[in-house]
Phi, psi and omega in degrees: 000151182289120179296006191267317196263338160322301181318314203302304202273323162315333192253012159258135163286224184280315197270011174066028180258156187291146183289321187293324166288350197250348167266323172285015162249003165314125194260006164284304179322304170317295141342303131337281194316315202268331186268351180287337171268320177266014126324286205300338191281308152009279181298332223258292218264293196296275232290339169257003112346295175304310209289353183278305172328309185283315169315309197296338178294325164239169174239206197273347167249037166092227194278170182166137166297335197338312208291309175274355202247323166304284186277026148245359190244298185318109188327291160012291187290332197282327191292301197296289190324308176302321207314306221277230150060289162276022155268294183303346182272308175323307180268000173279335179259010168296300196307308197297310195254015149233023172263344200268317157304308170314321196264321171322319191267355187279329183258019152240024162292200211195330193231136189276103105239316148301012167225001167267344165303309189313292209292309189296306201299323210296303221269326185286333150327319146000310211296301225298169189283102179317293181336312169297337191274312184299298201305332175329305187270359158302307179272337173285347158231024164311185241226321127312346201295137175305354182282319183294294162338310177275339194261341190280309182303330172250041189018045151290340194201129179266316180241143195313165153226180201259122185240334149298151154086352178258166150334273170346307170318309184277323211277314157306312178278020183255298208298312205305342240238326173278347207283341185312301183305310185282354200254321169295339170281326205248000197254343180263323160301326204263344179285339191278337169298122180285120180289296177343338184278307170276111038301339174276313220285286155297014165270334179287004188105324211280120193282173196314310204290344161305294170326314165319288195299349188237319199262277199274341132331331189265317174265340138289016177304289196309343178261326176302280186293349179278321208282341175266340170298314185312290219294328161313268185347296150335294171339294200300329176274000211258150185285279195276323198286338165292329180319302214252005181206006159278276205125148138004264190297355173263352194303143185243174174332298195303319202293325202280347191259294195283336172289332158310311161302329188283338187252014151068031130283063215277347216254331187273335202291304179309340158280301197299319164298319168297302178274009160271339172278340184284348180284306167327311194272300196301324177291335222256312170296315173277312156315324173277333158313290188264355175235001182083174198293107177282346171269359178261133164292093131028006236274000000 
C-alpha cells in the first residue's frame, strides 16, 4: 500500500469515521475548547468593566452621581466631548471620501497590478508604527515643515501659518492613520457587487455616471456604513495622535481621562469612560436599528 494512503487510514478508525471527529465529539473537550475563551473574555473584558462602573458610582461617602453630574454640566467637559464627536465625524468622512475612490478603482481595475498598487499604497503605511506615523506629521507641519514650506514656494502664503497644535493636525494624522479600515470595508462590499448590473445597464443606454448613481452607489451603502461605523468608533477612543498634535485646546476624551488618572482622580476618569462606552452601544444600537446587521453580506 502506498504511504499517501497508509498515512489516510492510520487517521480513521474501525468505523471509517476521522479520529479527529470522533475527538471533537468528546463533550469535556468540548466544553474546554468553549470555556477557555470565555474565561479569558471574563477576565479581561466584564470584571474590569463592572470594576470601572462601580468605581464611577462611588465616592468617597459611598454611592453618588456627583461624577456624571460634574461632566455633564462643567463646560470643560461638554467642550472635550463635542470636541471627541466632531473630530470623529471629520475624520470619518475624510476617510470615506479618499477611501471610496481607491476601492472603487481597485475592484474595477482590468490589470490585477492596479490593484495590488491601490491596496499595497493603502495598507503599508498600516505596517508602520503608529507613533512613527504621528511624530512623521509632527515634522511635516511644524512651522519649518514642508506644507509650510511648499505653499510659501508657490506664494500661497507669504509666512509660515500654524499648522501644528490644531484640529486640522489631528484630524490628518487620525485620517491617515485609519484610512485602511474604511478603504478594507468599502473594497470587501464592492468586490461583492456583480459588475454584469452596469454592463446591463449600459447596454439599456444608461451612462457611466448614471449607472454608478442608480446602481452601484446603492449597493455599497452596507461598506459605506460598517466601514464608517469602524472608523467612528475608533475615532472616538484616540490618544497619542490628539495627545502629540492637538495642543491644550484640542483634547478628546481619552487625553481628559488620562489627566484625570495622573491626578489620582480614578473616580471621574471611570464616568468619563462609561460615558464614552454608552455612546458608542448607543451609535452601534442605532445603526443596527435603522440600517440592519451592517456587518453581514446580504445574500
Amino acid at each position: 500500500m502506498p504511504e499517501k494512503n497508509r498515512a489516510v487510514v492510520g487517521d480513521i478508525n474501525a468505523n471509517g469515521v476521522p479520529l479527529a471527529h470522533k475527538v471533537a465529539r468528546v463533550s469535556k473537550l468540548k466544553w474546554i475548547i468553549l470555556l477557555v475563551p470565555l474565561l479569558f473574555v471574563l477576565l479581561t473584558l466584564i470584571i474590569s468593566m463592572l470594576g470601572i462602573i462601580k468605581k464611577s458610582f462611588i465616592g468617597a461617602d459611598g454611592f453618588t452621581f456627583e461624577y456624571y453630574k460634574k461632566i455633564f454640566t462643567e463646560p470643560l467637559y461638554i467642550k472635550v466631548l463635542f470636541n471627541t464627536l466632531k473630530t470623529g465625524v471629520i475624520v470619518t468622512l475624510s476617510c470615506l471620501l479618499l477611501a471610496y475612490p481607491a476601492a472603487y478603482l481597485s475592484v474595477r481595475a482590468k490589470k490585477p497590478i492596479v490593484r495590488r498598487l491601490i491596496t499595497g499604497g493603502i495598507l503599508i503605511p498600516y505596517w508602520i508604527s503608529m507613533l512613527v506615523r504621528i511624530f512623521a506629521w509632527q515634522v511635516i507641519l511644524q512651522t519649518n515643515g514642508v506644507v509650510n514650506q511648499l505653499l510659501m514656494h508657490f506664494h500661497i502664503i507669504k509666512e509660515p501659518i500654524q499648522l501644528l497644535y490644531t484640529t486640522t493636525a489631528v484630524c490628518i494624522s487620525m485620517t491617515h492613520i485609519l484610512l485602511p479600515y474604511m478603504f478594507l470595508s468599502l473594497q470587501s462590499n464592492m468586490e461583492g457587487i456583480d459588475a454584469n448590473l452596469s454592463t446591463a445597464a449600459a447596454v439599456m443606454g444608461a451612462r457611466p455616471a448614471r449607472s454608478f448613481v442608480n446602481i452601484f452607489l446603492p449597493l455599497s451603502v452596507p461598506g459605506i456604513f460598517s466601514g464608517s461605523l469602524m472608523v467612528f468608533v475608533l475615532a472616538l477612543g484616540f490618544y497619542i495622535a490628539p495627545a502629540l498634535l492637538g495642543g491644550a485646546d484640542n483634547m478628546m476624551v481619552s487625553n481628559l481621562i488620562e489627566q484625570n488618572m495622573n491626578n489620582f482622580n480614578a473616580n471621574l476618569a471611570a464616568a468619563m469612560s462609561l460615558e464614552l462606552l454608552v455612546i458608542v452601544f448607543i451609535i452601534i444600537g442605532l445603526a443596527f436599528k435603522f440600517v440592519g446587521n451592517i456587518f453581514v453580506t446580504k445574500k
